[in-house]
N, C-alpha and C positions, 0 to 999 in steps of 0.2 A: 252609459250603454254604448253611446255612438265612439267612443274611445277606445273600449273593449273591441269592437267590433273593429275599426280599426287596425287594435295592435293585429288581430287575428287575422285580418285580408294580408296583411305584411307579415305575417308569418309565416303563410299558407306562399304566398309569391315568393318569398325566399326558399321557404324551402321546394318547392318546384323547379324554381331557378337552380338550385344546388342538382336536386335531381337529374335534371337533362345535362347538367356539365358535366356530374356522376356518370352517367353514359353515356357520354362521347367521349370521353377519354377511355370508361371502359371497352370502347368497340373500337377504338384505335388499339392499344392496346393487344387487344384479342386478335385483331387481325395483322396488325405486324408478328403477336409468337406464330400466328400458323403460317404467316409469310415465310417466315426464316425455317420453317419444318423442313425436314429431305425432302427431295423431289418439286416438280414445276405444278404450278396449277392443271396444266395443259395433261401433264401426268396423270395425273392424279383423276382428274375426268374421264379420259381413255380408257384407263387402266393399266397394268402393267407389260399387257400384250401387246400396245399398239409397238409400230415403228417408230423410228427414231425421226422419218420424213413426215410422218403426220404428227407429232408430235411438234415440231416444229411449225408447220403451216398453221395449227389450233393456236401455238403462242402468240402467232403475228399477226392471226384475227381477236384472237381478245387482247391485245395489245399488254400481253403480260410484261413484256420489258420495259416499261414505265417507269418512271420515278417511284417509290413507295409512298406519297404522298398522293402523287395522279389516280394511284392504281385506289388509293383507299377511298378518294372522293366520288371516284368510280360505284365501288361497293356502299359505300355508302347513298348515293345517289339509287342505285339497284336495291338497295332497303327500303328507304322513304319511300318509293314509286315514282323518283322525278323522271328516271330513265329506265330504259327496258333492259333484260336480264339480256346482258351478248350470249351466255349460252345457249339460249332461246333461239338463236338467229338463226336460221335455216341453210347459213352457207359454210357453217360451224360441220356440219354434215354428224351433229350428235341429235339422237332422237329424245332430248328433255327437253319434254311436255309437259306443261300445267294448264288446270282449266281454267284457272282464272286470267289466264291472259302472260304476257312476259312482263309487264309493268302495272305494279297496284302496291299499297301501302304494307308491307310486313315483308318483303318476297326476300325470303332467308337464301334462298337458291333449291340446288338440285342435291339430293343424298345420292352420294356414289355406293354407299351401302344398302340401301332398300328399296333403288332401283326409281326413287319417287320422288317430289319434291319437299323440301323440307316440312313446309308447313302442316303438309299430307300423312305426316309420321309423329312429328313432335306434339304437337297439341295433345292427340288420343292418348301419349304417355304422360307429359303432364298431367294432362285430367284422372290417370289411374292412380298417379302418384298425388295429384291432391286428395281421391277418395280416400286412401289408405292414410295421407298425413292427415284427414280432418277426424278421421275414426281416433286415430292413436291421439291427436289433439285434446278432443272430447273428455280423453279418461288419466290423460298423464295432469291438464291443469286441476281438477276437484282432488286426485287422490294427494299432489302435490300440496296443494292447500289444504290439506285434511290432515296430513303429515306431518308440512312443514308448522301448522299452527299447535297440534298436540305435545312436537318437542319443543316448540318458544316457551311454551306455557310453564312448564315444570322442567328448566333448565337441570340437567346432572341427575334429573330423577330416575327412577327405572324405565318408565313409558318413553323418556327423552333417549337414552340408553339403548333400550330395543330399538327403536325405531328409528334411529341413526345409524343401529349396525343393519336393520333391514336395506337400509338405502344405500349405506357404504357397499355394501353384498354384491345388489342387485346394479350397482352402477360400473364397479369393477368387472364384471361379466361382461366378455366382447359379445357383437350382436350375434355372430356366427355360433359362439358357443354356447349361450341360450335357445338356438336356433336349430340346432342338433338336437342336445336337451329337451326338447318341446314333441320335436319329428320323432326320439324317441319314444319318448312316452305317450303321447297321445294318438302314432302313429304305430308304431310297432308291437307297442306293452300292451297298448289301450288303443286299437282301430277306432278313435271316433270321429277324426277328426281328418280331412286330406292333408296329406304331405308336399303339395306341390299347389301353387294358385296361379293357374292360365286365365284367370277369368273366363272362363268355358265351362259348360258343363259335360264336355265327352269324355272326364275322366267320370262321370257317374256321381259327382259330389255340386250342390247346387253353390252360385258364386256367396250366398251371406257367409258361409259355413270355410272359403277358402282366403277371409280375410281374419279369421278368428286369429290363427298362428301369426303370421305375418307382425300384426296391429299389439297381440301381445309380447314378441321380443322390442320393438318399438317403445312399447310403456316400461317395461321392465331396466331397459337400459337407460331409458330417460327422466324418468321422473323421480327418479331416486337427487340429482342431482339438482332439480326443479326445486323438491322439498327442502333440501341443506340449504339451498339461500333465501327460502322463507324462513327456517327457521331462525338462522343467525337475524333477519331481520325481525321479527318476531321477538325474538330475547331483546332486544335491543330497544323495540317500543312499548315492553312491558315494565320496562325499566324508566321510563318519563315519568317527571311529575303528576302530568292533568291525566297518566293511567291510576296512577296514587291517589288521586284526590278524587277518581270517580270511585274507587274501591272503600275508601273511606267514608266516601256519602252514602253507601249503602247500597250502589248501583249494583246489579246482579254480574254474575259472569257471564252471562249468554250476551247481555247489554254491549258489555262493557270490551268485548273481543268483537263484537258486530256491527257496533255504531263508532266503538272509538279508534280501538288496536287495529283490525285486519286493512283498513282502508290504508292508514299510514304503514304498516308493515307492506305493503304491495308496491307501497312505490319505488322501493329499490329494485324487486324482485319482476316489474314487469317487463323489462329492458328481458331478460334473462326467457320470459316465457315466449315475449316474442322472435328471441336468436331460435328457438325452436322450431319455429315455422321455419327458417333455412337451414335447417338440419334436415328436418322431417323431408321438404321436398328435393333436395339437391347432395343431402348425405346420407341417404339406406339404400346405396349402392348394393351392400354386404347381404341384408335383407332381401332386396329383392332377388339375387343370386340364387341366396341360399332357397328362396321358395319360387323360384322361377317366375317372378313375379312381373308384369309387362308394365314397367314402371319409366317414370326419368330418369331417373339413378341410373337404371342397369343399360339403356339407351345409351349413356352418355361413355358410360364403357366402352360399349362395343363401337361407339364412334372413334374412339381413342385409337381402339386397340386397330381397326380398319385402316384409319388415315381418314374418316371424312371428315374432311375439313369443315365444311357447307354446316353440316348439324351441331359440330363443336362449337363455330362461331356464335352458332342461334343457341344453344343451350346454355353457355356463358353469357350472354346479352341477357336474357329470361330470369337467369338466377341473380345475375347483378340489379336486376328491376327488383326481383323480390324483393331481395336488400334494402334496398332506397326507398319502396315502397315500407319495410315493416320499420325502418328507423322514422319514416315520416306519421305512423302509427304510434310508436313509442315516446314522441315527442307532442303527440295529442294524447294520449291515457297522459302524462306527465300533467297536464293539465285538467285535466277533470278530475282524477285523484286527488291532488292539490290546488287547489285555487292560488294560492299564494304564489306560484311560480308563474312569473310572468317571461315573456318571449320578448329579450331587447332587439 
């Protein structure tokens, strides 16, 4: 026990360790491409109005001609909380304000696109864009394992046949084009359903009702793909010995798919369910577009498309934690699914 326990404190400190290296290089990185973007910092904060004299006096108070190295420990330092935010400063003569003060742990900066500080914008979309990734979540893993276990089972058969070309279908289908598809029919053929999701209710549709559409082009394009590598894993452990020899002792099929097969068929396929949580939160750009949807995805667009720098940085940082976070996840399901896999 005290062994076990062990390996597991050193596995947990490793990969932690990996973690925070994972994100400091990520956020160097990140902030040398938008260092190297057109235009100055000093720019870019202004906006494209100011002059060319103030523009310059803002550079030589936030001492943007630095080494790129100065400048990052700088920003860096304005993350952590060790230093306070220079655009803060009051002799900077910009009016970005935060209530939390110029200097405290997260302070992403200021968005020159929504006029507020970052953290004041980002969170409320993350969080719209977790509701909708935990809804699509919910129904893309059981319908996947529902799927992917009735084609393992009867390789080549008819059920295996349908139910691969349902998946091949529905995964081939971009999200947009499902997304049309949907607004038509349930929107224009069939009023039942709104065509757009503000999360508000002043279009006259209450908010359960405007994650219906959304949540299902999300399952439809995803969980097609979920199922085909259960199944290939699925065929694959139907195909073992100790499945043979519980079939031969007379063990039932409900038994013998639920105690012996679906455990071991999952452990290839959980890595796979978990890349889904970063898709779900940081790739339904297209999705949220298409239904107006006040998500992270479509945030991180319109940061692109703007030039803010400030929210791109923090939006990239956030989605590389996801990462690091669901692989340090996938590497614990590896281990409670199998025992036998030990962590050197």
């Amino acid at each position: 026990m005290s062994t076990e326990l062990t390996t597991m404190t050193k596995f947990l400190l490793n990969r932690l360790a990996m973690m925070l290296l994972t994100m400091l290089c990520a956020s160097f990185l990140v902030f040398a491409v938008c260092e190297f973007t057109p235009g100055s910092v000093a720019r870019k904060s202004l906006g494209p109005f100011a002059t060319q004299q103030q523009v310059d006096l803002l550079t030589e108070k936030l001492k943007a001609n630095d080494p790129l190295l100065v400048r990052y420990g700088r920003w860096l330092g304005v993350l952590v909380g060790a230093i306070p935010d220079p655009l803060q400063d009051p002799s900077t003569g910009l009016n970005f304000k935060d209530s939390r003060g110029a200097q405290y742990f997260g302070n992403f900066g200021y968005s020159t696109l929504n006029k507020l500080p970052v953290n004041d914008v980002i969170w409320n979309r993350l969080g719209n864009t977790a509701i909708l990734a935990g809804l699509a979540f919910l129904l893309i893993v059981p319908l996947s394992i529902i799927f992917g276990v009735l084609s393992g089972l009867k390789e080549g058969g008819a059920l295996d046949r349908t139910l691969s070309v349902i998946c091949i279908t529905f995964t081939s289908i971009p999200e947009f084009a499902s997304g049309v598809f949907l607004v038509t029919l349930f929107v224009i053929l069939w009023p039942i359903l709104p065509g757009t999701s503000p999360l508000n209710s002043d279009g006259g549709w209450a908010i359960p009702y405007q994650f219906v559409l959304p949540v299902a082009v999300l399952v439809i394009y995803d969980f097609g793909y979920v199922a085909r590598m259960i199944r290939v894993s699925m065929i694959g452990v139907m195909e073992r010995p100790y499945i043979r020899t519980a079939v031969l002792k007379g063990m039932s099929t409900r038994r013998v798919i639920l105690g012996h097969a679906l455990r071991n068929a999952m452990i290839a396929p959980f890595t796979v369910l978990l890349l889904q949580i970063n898709f779900l939160i940081s790739g339904v750009v297209v999705t949220e577009l298409v239904f107006a949807y006040p998500g992270f995805g479509r945030l991180i667009l319109e940061a692109s498309l703007f030039g803010d720098i400030s929210t791109l940085e923090a939006a990239t940082l956030i989605t590389v934690a996801i990462a690091v976070v669901t692989q340090l996840l996938g590497d614990l399901g590896y281990m409670l699914l199998d025992p036998r896999i030990r962590v050197r």
